[in-house]
matplotlib code that plots the C-alpha trace (Angstrom):
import matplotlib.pyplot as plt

x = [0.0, 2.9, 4.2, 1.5, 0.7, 4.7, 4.0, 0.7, 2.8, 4.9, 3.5, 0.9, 4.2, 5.8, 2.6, 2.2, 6.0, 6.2, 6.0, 7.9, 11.3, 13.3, 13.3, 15.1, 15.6, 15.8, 15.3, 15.9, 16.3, 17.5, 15.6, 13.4, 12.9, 11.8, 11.9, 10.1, 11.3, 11.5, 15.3, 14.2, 14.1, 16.9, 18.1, 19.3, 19.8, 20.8, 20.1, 20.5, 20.2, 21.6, 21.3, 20.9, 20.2, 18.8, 19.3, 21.2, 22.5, 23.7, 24.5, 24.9, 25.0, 25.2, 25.1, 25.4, 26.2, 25.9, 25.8, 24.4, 23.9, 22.8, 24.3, 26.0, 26.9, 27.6, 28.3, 30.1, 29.3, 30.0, 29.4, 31.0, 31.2, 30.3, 29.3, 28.6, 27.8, 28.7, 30.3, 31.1, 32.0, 33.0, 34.5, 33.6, 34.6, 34.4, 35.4, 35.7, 35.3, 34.6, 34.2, 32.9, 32.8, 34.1]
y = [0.0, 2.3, 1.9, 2.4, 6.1, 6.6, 5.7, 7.6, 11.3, 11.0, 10.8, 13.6, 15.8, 15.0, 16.1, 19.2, 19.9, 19.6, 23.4, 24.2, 26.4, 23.8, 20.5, 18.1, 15.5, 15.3, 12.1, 11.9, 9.4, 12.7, 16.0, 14.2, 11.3, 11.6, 13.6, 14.3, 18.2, 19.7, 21.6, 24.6, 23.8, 24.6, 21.0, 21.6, 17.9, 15.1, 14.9, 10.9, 11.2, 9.3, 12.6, 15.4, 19.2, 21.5, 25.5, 25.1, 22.0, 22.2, 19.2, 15.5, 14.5, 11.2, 11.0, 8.1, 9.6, 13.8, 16.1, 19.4, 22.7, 26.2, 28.2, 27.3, 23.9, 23.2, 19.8, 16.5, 15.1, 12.3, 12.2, 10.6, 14.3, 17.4, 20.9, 23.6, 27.3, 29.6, 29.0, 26.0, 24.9, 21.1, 18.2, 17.1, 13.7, 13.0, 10.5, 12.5, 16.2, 18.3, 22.0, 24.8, 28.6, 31.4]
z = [0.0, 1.0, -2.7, -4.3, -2.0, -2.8, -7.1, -7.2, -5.3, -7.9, -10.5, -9.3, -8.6, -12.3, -14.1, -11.7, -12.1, -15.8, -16.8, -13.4, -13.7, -11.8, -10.6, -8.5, -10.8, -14.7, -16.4, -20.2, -23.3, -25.7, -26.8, -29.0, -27.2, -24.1, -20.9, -17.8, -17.7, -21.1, -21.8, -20.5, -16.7, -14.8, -12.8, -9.1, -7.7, -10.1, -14.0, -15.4, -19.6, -22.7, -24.2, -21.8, -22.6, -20.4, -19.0, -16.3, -14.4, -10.5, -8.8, -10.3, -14.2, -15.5, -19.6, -21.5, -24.7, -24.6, -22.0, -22.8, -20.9, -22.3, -20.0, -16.3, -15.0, -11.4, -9.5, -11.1, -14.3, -16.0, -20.0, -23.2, -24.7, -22.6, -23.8, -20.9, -22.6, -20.3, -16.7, -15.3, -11.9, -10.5, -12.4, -15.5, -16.5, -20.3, -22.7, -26.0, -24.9, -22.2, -22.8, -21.1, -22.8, -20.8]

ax = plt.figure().add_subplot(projection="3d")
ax.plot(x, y, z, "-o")
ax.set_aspect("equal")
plt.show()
């Protein structure tokens, strides 16, 4: 019963969330694929993706393949190629490329 309470609050919390400004977590297959938070919310916890783009990212991020932010990136991320617009601030970890404008 306790899972079920747990399953049904989030899900009510996703839906409600989805046009938020930020969430906690981020959980994408790619841009066109799939997404709970669409790239314009700004991520301040942990962001899991194949393919991950969003605003701004502060905490945790774990790609797959890409790793994506628009403009600042704060925390520890992991990615096969990494591509932070503006400022970023952490460790990046990346395979192929990590790059961060300034």
């Amino acid at each position: 019963m306790k899972k079920r309470i747990v399953l049904l609050w989030v899900l009510a919390w996703a839906s409600a969330a989805s046009a938020a400004d930020w969430t906690p977590v981020q959980l994408e297959l790619g841009p066109s694929a799939g997404y709970l938070f669409d790239e314009t919310t700004d991520v301040y916890g942990l962001r899991l993706a194949v393919v991950g783009k969003n605003r701004n990212v502060y905490g945790f991020d774990l790609s797959l393949d890409t790793a994506l932010v628009d403009k600042d990136f704060g925390g520890i991320q992991f990615a096969a190629f990494s591509d932070v617009a503006e400022d970023a601030c952490g460790l990046q970890f990346a395979v192929l490329r990590a790059r961060a404008h300034v």
